[in-house]
Structures are given as structure tokens and as C-alpha cells.
N, C-alpha and C positions, 0 to 999 in steps of 0.2 A: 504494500500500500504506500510506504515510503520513497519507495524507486517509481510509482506510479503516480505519485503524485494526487492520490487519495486522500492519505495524510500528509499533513501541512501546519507549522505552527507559522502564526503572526499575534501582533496588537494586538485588541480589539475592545471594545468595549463593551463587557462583560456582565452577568447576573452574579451579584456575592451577596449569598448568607452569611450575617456577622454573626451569627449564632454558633451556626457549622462550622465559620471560616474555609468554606470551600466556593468553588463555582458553579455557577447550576446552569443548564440546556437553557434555552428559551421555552421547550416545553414543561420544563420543571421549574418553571418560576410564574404559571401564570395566574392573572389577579392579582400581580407584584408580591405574591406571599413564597417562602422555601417549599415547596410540595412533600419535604421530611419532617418538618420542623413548627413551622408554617411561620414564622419568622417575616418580618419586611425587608423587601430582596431590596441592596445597594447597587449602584450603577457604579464601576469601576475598569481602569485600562490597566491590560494585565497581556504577557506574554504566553498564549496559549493553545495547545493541540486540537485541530479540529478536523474530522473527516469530511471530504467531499461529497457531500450527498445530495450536493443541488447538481453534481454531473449525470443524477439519476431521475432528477425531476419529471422530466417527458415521461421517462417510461415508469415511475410510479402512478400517473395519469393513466396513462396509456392502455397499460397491460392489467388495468381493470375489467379490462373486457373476457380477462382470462377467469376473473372472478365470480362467474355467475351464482354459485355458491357463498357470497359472503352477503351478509345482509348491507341493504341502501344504506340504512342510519351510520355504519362503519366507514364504509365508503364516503359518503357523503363530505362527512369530518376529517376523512384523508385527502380529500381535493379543495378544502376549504382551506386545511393547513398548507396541503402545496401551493395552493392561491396560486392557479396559473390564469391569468387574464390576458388576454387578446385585447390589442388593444392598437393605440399610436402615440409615437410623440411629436411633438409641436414644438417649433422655436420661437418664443416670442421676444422682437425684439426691444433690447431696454437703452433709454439714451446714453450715448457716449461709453455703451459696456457690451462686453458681446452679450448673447440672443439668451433668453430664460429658459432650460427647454424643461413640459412638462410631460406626463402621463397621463395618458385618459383612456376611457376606454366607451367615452360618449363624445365622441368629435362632432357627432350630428347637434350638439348641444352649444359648440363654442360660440356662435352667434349671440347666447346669452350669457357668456364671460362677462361678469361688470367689476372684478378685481382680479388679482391673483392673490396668493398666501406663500410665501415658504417655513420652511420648518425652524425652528431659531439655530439649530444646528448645522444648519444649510451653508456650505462654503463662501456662496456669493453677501451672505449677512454683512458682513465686515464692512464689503466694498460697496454695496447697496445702500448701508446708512451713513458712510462717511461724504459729509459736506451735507447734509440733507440739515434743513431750517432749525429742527430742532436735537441734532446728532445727541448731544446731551443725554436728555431726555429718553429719547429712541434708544438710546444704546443698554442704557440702566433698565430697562424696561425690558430689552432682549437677556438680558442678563439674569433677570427675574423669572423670562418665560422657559430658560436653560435650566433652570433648578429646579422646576417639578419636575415630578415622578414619570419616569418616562415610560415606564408600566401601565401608571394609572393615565396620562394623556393618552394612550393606543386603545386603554378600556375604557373611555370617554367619563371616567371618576372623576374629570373637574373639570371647571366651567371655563366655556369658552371665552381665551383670553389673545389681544392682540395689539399689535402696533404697527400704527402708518411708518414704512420708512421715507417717505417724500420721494421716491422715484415712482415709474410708469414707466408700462410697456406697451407695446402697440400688437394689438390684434391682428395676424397675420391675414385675418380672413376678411375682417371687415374695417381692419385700419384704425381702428377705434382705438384712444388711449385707454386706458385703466391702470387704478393704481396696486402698487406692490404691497403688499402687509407683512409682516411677521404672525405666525398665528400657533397657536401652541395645539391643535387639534393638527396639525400637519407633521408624518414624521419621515424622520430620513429613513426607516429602514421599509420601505415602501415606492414603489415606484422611481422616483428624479428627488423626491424631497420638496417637491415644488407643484402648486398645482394651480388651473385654470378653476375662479372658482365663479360656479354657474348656480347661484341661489334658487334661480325656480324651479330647480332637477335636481338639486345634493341637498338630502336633509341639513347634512355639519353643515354646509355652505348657507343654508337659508335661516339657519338659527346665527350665525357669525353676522350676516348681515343687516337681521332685524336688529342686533344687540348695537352692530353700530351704524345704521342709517344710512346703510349701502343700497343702491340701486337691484331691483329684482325686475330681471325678463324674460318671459313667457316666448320661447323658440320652439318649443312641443306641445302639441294641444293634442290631447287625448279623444278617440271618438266618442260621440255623445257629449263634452264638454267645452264651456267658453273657461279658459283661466284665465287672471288678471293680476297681476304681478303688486299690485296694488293692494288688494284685499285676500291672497292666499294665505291659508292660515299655516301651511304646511308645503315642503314643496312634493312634483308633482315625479316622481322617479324613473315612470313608466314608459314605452314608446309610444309612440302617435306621429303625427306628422308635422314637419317640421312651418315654421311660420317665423317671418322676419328675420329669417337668415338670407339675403339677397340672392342670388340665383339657383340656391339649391333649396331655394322654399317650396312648399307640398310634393316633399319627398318621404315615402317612410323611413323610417328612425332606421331599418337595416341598409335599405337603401342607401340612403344620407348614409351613415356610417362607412359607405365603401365607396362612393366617388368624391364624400369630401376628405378620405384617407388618400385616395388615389390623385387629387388633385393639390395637396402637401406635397407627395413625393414628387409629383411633375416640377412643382412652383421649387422645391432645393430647402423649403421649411419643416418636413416634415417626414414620417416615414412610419410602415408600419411596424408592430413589435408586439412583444410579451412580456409579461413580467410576472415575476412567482414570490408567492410571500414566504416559502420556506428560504431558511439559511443554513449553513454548512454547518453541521452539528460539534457543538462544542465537547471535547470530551475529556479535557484535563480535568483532575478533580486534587483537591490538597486533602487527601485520604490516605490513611492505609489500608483500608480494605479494598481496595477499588485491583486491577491489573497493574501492575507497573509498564512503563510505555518504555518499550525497550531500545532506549538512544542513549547513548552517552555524548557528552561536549566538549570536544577537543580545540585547546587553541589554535594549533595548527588548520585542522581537518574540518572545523565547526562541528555543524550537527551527525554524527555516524549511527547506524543504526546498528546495534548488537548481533557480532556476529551470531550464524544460525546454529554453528555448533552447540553457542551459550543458552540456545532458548530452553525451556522460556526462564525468563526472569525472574526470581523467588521473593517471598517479601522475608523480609529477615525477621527471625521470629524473637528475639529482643530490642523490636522499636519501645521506644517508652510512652507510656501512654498518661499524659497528666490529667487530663482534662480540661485544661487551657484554648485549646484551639490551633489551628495550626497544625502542621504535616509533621506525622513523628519521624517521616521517616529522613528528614533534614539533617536528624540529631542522632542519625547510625553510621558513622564516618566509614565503618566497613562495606557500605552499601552505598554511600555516595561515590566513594575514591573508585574509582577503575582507571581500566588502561583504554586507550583507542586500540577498537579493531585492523584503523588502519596503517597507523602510524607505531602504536606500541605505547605512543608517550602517555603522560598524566592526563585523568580523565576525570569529567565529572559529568554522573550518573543523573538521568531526569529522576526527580522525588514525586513530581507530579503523576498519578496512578488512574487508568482510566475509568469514566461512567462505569457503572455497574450495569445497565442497559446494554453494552456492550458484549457483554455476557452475555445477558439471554438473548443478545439476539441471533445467538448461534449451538446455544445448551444444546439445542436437540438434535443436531448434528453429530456432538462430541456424546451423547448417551449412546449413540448407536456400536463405539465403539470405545468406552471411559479409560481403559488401561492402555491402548496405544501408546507408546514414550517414542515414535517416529514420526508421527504425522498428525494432525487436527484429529481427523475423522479418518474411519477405511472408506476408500471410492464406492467398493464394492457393497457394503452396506446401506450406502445413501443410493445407489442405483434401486437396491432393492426396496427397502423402506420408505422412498422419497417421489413424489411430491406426498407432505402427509392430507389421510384421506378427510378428517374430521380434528378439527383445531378447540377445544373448549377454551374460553378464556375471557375477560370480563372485559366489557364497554368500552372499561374506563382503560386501557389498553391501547383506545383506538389510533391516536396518534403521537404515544409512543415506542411501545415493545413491537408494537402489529406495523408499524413504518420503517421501522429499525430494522428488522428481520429480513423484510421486503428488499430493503437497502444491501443489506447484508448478501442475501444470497446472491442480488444482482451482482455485486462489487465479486463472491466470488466466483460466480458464473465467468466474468472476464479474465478472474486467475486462471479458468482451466478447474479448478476446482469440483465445482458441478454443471448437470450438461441439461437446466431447467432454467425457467425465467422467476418463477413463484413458489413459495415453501409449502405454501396449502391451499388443499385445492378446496376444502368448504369450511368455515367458522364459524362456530355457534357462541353466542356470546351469553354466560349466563347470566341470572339475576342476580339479585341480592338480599341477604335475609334482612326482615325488618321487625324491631320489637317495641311498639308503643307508638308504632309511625316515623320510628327515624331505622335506618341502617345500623346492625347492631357493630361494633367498635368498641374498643378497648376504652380510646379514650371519651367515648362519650356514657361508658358505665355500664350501659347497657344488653352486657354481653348474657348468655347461658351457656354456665359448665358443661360439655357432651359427658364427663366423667359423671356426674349427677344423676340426669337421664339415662346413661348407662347401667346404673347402678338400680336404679327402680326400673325399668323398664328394657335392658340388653341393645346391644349394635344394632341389630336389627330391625329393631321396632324403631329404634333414631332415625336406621335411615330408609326405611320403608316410610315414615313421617314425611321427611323430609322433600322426598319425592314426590308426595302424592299432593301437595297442597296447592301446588298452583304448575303451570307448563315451564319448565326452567329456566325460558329464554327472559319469565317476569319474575317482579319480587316476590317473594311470599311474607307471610305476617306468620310471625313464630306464635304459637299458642301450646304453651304447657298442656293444659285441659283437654286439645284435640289427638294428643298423643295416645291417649287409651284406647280410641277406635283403631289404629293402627294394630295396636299391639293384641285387641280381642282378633283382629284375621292373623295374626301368626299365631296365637292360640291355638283357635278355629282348625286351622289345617294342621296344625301338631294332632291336634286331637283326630283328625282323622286317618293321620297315619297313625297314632296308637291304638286305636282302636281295632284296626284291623294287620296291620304290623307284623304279626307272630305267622299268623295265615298267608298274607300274602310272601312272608320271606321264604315259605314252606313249600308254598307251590310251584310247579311252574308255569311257566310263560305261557298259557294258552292263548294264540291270535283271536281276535275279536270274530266272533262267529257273523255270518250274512244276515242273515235272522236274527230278531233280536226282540225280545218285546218293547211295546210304545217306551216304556220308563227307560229302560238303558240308551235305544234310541234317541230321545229325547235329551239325555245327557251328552252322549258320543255326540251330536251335532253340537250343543252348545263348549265342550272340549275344543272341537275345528272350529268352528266361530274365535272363540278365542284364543287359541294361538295365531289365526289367521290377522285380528285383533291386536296382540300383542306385539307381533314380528313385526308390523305396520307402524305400530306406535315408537316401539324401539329404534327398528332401524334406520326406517325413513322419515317417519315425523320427529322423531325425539320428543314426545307426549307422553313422557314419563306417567306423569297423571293420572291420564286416562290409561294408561296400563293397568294401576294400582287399581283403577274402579274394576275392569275387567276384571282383577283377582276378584274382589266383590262380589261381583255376579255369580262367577261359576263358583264361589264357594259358597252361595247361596241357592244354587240349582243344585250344588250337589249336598247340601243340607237337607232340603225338599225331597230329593231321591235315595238318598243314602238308605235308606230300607227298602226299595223295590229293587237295589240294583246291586249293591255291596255283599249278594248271595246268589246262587244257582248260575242259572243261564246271562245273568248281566254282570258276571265276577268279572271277566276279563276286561268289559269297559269302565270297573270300579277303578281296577287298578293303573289301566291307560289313563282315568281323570285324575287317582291322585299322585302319578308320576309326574303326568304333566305340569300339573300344580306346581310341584315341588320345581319341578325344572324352569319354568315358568319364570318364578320367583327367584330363583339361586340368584339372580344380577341384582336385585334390590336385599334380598334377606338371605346373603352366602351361606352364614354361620351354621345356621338350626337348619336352613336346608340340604346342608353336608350330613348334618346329623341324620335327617329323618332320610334321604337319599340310603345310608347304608342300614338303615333299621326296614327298609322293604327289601334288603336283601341282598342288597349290592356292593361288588367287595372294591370295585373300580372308585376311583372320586367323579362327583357329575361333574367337575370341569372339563373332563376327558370325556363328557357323554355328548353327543348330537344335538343342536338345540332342535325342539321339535317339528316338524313339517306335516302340514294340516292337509288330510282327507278331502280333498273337495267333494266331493260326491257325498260325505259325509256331512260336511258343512252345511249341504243345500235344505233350505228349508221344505218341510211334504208343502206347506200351504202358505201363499201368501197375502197379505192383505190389500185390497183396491180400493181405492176410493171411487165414488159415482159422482159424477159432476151434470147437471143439469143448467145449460146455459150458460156454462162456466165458471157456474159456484158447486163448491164442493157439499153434496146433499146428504153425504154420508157416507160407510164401506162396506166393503161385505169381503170376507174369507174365503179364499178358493182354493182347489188341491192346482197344486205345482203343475200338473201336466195337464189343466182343464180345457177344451177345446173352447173355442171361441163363440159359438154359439151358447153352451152353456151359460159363459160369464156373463153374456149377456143377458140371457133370461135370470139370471139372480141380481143382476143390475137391476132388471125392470121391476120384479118381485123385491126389490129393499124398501 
């Protein structure tokens, strides 16, 4: 990654928890709070390691299309974070200074430019306010708008504030002056840092204006409305067609959007482009628990990266650990001092250790083969194992262990490494428990011992509960009190392997006879029902849930039958119901189902047994219910045998 140009250290101006004394991602600082800690994240410039992951931008877009298996709401929040916009920039020029260029991605809108804004961090500030009427003034005031929180200005936490710097620019389109601001809702890690600001189409822009008695005008008029720039209460976002933009007025908003981009680029002002709101992921951390980033710094050689004999990198297992803050591993002079790999001379070792994200975003590679001491992963493992087929993993992941990964495998897809574009090929994201209406958590108290529950009620019953209370993709609401229903069906079905137990481990295996009277029948169908039921819920819906009800049912069908059927001529479908039970069950209730598995006789463990495969013919219902519609309201039903000829049904349609 080093020789490629992957990783890279520079400046930058950083996320620091002074709590942690570490640095944090952009994604682990947002809402300006530490995401460990929760601490108020500092702004600070620091010499730091970051991987390239905006040369992966496109194709974290892109290669969504590979993803038809991940849900929208995931997605969604990964192209929100990549922030790729389509768009143009604009050079607008400023007197006696070169041209202001900005980003938009509504050119069809610039007609209604009546200022612009830059950001107070904006290069051109300096030279923009200097000689302006009241420079003074202006300057102390940019100086002010430089010191808020530049976290909470991007998460519009404070009120919009700004300053004339006494220049103007002229509208390349329509000639028009307008003048220049400073505004502190504009920021540089965004687009140019600079923007064309069109009040009656940018909500931030038409609140900036009302606040200081800027001009607002209506260039998009929406169909079915007059807007009036005068009395909008809000501005207007949407497309419509364009209005008092001189030659490319009553054009649509997409329209406009592409011959007045294409008539920038003729005119030498202007050009199309993109821009993405992801940045290259920060990953030095001032940790010892983190990787160590395997470089040393030589005076001669600068940055070298450890040779591969040396990998990997160890942490030394007497760093001191105060509590103080700050990196221990600064203060293990045996782990600082090294040699250069290329030179030989005196070295000094990075102490900075990487993201722990870093990590997972490749664990599951390195489990396929944990003892290896030659290489990451075996190839051969990940051919076989890889893409994985079903990812569980939560929400709140979405943009960043689930982007990191994605990153990961692409970056080592280009090693040669593996010979795939994506790590998984479906995600299920699950819920989360909740007890009193908040998300249970340590730090919010409101947690439940499993050890407790365990103790009064077994594994089992925990997570047979567990399961059955809501579809796992939502939260559930934990209820003590609803556990007992759980725990009377693992009862339930103990009780029906003891009961008969001794007998069935005695006999053998008789196949299910052809004949059968109505009760065994009637059972043996609801059996293929649900397994047909269950395999459904399991494998392809993951509707845990309604699995758990399923067991319900048939241990309620065979409650009801257990005396016509659990003797004589319906023995053999007793014991195919409560095998399958048992089997059924093993993936939510292993424990007791291991048990009662070898108490019918069985000397094998079920995890080694087949899961069950349902009877169709079995299945099929003798009779089934129609409903009669008269005139297209439904007038009632009536029961029919399965194979009733068609005149029949009708004559019991007309007789209902």
C-alpha cells in the first residue's frame, strides 16, 4: 500500500479527543462528539497516516449494482457518505483578482445568484478583505467566524453568521455584479469552499439572506405555481422551469442544467465535474492497542517501510500504561530505536498505531486461515469461502466497518490478493434490543443479566425468546414476563419426547404406511406444512419469528392428536412429528434438543442429521376453502375436496 501509494502521510487538519488524546476518522467524530468517549472532538494540525480511499470512490458507487442483496436504507447512507454529485464549476470573475471558481450542481439556477459566500477558511479571504472600507472590522469578524466549531457549522448547530468583505464579482452569465460574503455555513471540505448563493432555490442561502437583507430571485417556477421572491416564506428546491434567466429561459431544470453547463465550457468559464464528500481515511491513532504502522524514519532514507522479513510489527508488551493520555508507546525506547531497512543506520520507529476499523475490515479473511505465520490469508480458502453468502451485522455499521471492508477488498483485489470486486454478497442488518423504550446499554443502566435468565429459565428458553418476539431485521422490546411462554413450548415438546421416549428408542424405524387414518393424516400434513414453513422462514426470509409460531402450531396439532396417533397404525407419523420437532428446533433450542434427539434413540449428534425435507404430496391439503363473490363482493365460502370438478364447485357456490 506504501509502494502504491495507498498509504500516505501529510498535515492535515484533524479530529482530537482530548479525553482519548488520540485522533479520530471523520466518521468517528460525528455530531462533533468522540464516538468512544463521547467527549467534544478539537480541531487540530497534526502529521498523519491516511489510506486512499477516495481512489475507490466510483467504484464504491458503482459496484452497488452488485449488491442487490443489501438493503436500500445501507446503501443509501453509503452514497450519501460518498457524496458523489454531478455537477459544474463556474469562474466568476472578481475585480483586479483572478476569477472565484465555484461548485454547483444547479447551474440552471445561477441566473438567481444575488451574492456569493466563501468559507472563512477559504484561501482567497486574506486577499478578498484586504483594502476593503472597512478591512478592520471585516477581518476580526472573519476571525471570529474561524473559531467555531467546525463540526457543528457542517451540522448547521449554529446560527447563521456572516461578513461583507466589500468586493464583487460579476456573473458570468448574466454580467451582473454581486457581492462577496464570508459566511460561516460554507465549508472548505466541500466542493471549491466557495459558492454561488441563489436564495430562492438553497434553503442555507434563503435563511443567510432574509437574516441580512439580500436580494431573493425566483429563476425556477415550479408547475402549478407563481413564486415571488418577495413574499417566499421558504425557498423553492425543486425543478420546474427556468424564468428570467435571458436566453435559456422556459427550459426544464434538466434541460437548463446541460446546455447552460455546455455553454460555460464553450465560453472558457466553466466546465463540467464531480465532487465526492468522502475523504481519505485517517488512520493514525496515538494508541497502543491499535496495529502498529510498520515504517521507520531515517535521516538519511526519510520515511522506509519495515522490511517484510520483520512483519509484522509486535507491540511491546511492557509499554507503561498511566492513565495520563498520550501514546505509551513513545516511552519504550526499545520499540522506538530501530535500524533503517535500507541504509542500516539509526532509526526511528512510527509510535502512531493504526484504526482498529482497520482490523475488521479484513478479520474475516484472516479466520479462514488464523495460524498462517506466511501470509495474511491462504488464497485457496478465500476462493473457496468467498464472496461471503449472508453478512449479519448492525445498521449502525453502515458507513463504517460495511465501507471499510468494501474498500479493503477492492484495495486488495488490485494486490492480486483476491480475484472479486465485493466481500458479501447479501446483509442482513439486525435490530436492537430495547428495555423501557431506549436501546439497552451498559451505560445507560438499563441492561438484563443473560446469567439470571439463564438460571431461572436455561439457554434455551433465552434464546428461543429472543427470537420469536419481533423479525430480527426490527427492535424488539425485552419483556421478563413474556419469557415463560417461551419456555412452557420447550416444556411442551420435552414432555413429548418423555413421554413416549422409552418406546420409540425400542422400536424400529417403520416408514410411514400409505394409508393412514384421518388423525395421523391430518398430522403428517401439518408436519410438511411446516417444515415447508420453516425452511422458508429460515433460509430465505430470515423470519425467525414466525418460525417460533410455527413450532406453536404443530405442537398444538400434535397436543390435539397425540392420543389418536402416538399408538397402532399412526406410530410411525408420531415419531416423524416429534423428530421433526426436535430437528426443527435444534437452531433456536441446541441444548435440550441434543438431549431429547438421543433419548428417541439416536446414538449420532442431530448436527450431523439432515435438516428435514417436506413431503409435498403430503403437504397438500384433501380440501380447500373458496370464497363466493357475487358482483365482486365477497358473499361468503364454502369447502371443497382438492380434486372437485368444476361443475361441482359451482353448484355449492350457488347452494351457499
Amino acid at each position: 500500500m506504501l509502494e502504491r501509494g495507498i498509504a500516505y502521510r501529510k498535515k492535515a487538519a484533524v479530529n482530537w479527543c482530548p479525553s482519548c488524546q488520540t485522533v479520530l476518522a471523520n466518521e468517528q467524530a460525528e455530531g462533533g462528539e468522540c464516538w468512544r468517549c463521547h467527549s467534544k472532538v478539537e480541531e487540530r494540525e497534526l502529521d498523519q497516516w491516511f489510506l486512499r480511499i477516495t481512489a475507490y470512490q466510483d467504484q464504491l458507487v458503482d459496484d452497488m449494482e452488485e449488491l442487490a442483496a443489501w438493503p436500500e436504507r445501507v446503501l443509501a447512507q453509503q452514497r450519501n457518505w460518498v457524496g458523489r454529485s454531478p455537477g459544474a464549476e463556474v469562474d466568476f470573475p472578481v475585480d483586479s483578482a483572478p476569477p472565484l471558481r465555484v461548485f454547483t450542481t444547479r447551474i440552471d439556477t445561477i441566473y438567481g445568484a444575488t451574492f456569493m459566500v466563501v468559507a472563512p477558511e477559504h484561501p482567497r479571504v486574506d486577499a478578498l478583505v484586504t483594502g476593503s472600507p472597512n478591512e478592520a472590522e471585516t477581518r476580526k469578524a472573519v476571525e471570529r467566524l474561524r473559531g467555531q466549531d467546525r463540526r457543528a457549522r457542517q451540522a448547521g448547530q449554529v446560527e447563521k453568521e456572516g461578513v461583507f468583505t466589500g468586493r464583487y464579482a460579476t456573473n458570468p452569465f448574466s454580467q451582473e455584479r454581486i457581492p462577496i460574503w464570508v459566511g460561516n455555513f460554507v465549508l472548505m471540505g466541500y466542493g471549491t469552499g466557495a459558492i454561488m448563493a441563489v436564495p430562492a432555490h438553497d434553503q442555507r442561502d434563503f435563511e443567510f439572506a432574509r437574516q441580512y437583507g439580500l436580494p431573493v430571485r425566483v429563476v425556477i417556477q415550479p408547475e402549478g405555481l407563481a413564486l415571488d421572491g418577495a413574499t417566499m416564506a421558504a425557498a423553492y428546491e425543486g425543478p420546474g422551469r427556468t424564468v428570467a434567466s435571458g436566453p435559456f429561459s422556459g427550459l426544464g431544470s434538466q434541460d437548463a442544467i446541460q446546455k447552460m453547463t455546455a455553454h460555460a465550457q464553450a465560453k472558457g468559464f466553466g466546465r463540467p465535474t464531480v465532487t465526492y464528500r468522502l475523504k481519505d481515511w485517517l488512520i493514525s491513532r496515538q494508541r497502543y492497542w491499535g496495529t502498529p504502522i510498520p515504517v521507520v524514519y531515517c535521516e538519511k532514507d526519510g520515511v522506509v517501510g519495515v522490511a517484510e522479513k520483520d512483519l509484522p510489527v509486535l507491540l511491546p508488551p511492557d509499554a507503561p500504561f498511566t492513565g495520563e493520555g498520550g501514546n505509551p508507546l513513545e516511552k519504550v525506547p526499545a520499540f522506538v530505536n530501530a535500524r533503517c531497512p535500507r541504509c542500516g543506520g539509526p532509526a526511528r520507529r512510527e509510535t502512531d498505531t493504526m484504526d482498529t476499523f482497520v482490523d475488521s475490515s479484513w478479520y474475516f479473511y484472516r479466520y479462514l486461515s488464523p495460524h498462517d505465520a506466511e501470509r495474511p490469508f491462504d488464497p485457496a480458502a478465500v476462493r473457496y469461502w468467498f464472496p461471503i453468502e449472508l453478512y449479519v451485522g448492525g445498521i449502525e455499521h453502515a458507513i463504517l466497518h460495511l465501507v471499510y471492508s468494501r474498500f479493503w477488498t477492492k484495495m486488495m483485489r488490485d494486490l492480486g490478493l483476491v480475484g472479486f470486486d465485493e466481500p458479501v454478497t447479501r446483509l442482513f442488518p439486525q435490530g436492537m434490543v430495547h428495555k423501557d423504550g431506549e436501546v439497552m446499554s451498559k451505560s445507560k443502566g438499563n441492561t438484563v443479566a443473560p446469567d439470571d435468565v439463564v438460571r431461572e429459565y436455561g439457554a434455551d428458553t433465552l434464546r428461543l425468546y429472543v427470537l420469536s418476539v419481533a423479525p430480527p431485521e426490527l427492535h424488539m422490546e425485552w419483556s421478563t414476563e413474556n419469557i415463560a411462554g417461551s419456555h412452557r413450548l420447550v416444556q411442551r415438546v420435552w414432555r413429548f419426547v418423555d413421554r413416549h421416549a422409552e418406546g420409540l428408542a425400542r422400536e424400529p424405524r417403520a416408514p410411514v404406511p400409505g394409508a393412514l387414518p384421518e388423525a395421523a393424516r391430518s398430522l403428517r400434513r401439518k408436519v410438511h406444512r411446516t417444515i415447508l414453513k420453516v425452511t422458508e422462514d429460515v433460509d430465505e426470509r430470515i423470519h425467525l419469528n414466525t418460525a417460533v409460531a410455527a413450532f406453536h402450531e404443530l405442537a398444538n396439532e400434535m397436543g390435539r392428536l397425540e392420543a389418536d396417533v402416538a399408538a397402532g397404525a399412526g406410530r410411525p407419523v408420531w415419531r416423524e412429528a416429534v423428530e421433526t420437532l426436535v430437528l426443527l428446533m435444534s437452531p433456536f433450542t441446541p441444548h435440550v434438543c441434543e438431549e431429547m434427539w438421543q433419548r428417541l434413540g439416536h446414538a449420532d449428534s442431530l448436527v450431523h442429521h439432515p435438516w428435514p425435507v417436506a413431503d409435498a404430496e403430503a403437504a397438500r391439503e384433501d380440501a380447500v376453502e373458496l370464497g363466493v363473490q357475487v358482483n365482486g363482493k365477497v358473499r361468503g365460502h364454502i369447502v371443497v375436496p382438492r380434486e372437485a370438478p368444476e361443475a361441482d364447485i359451482r353448484r355449492l357456490a350457488l347452494e351457499a
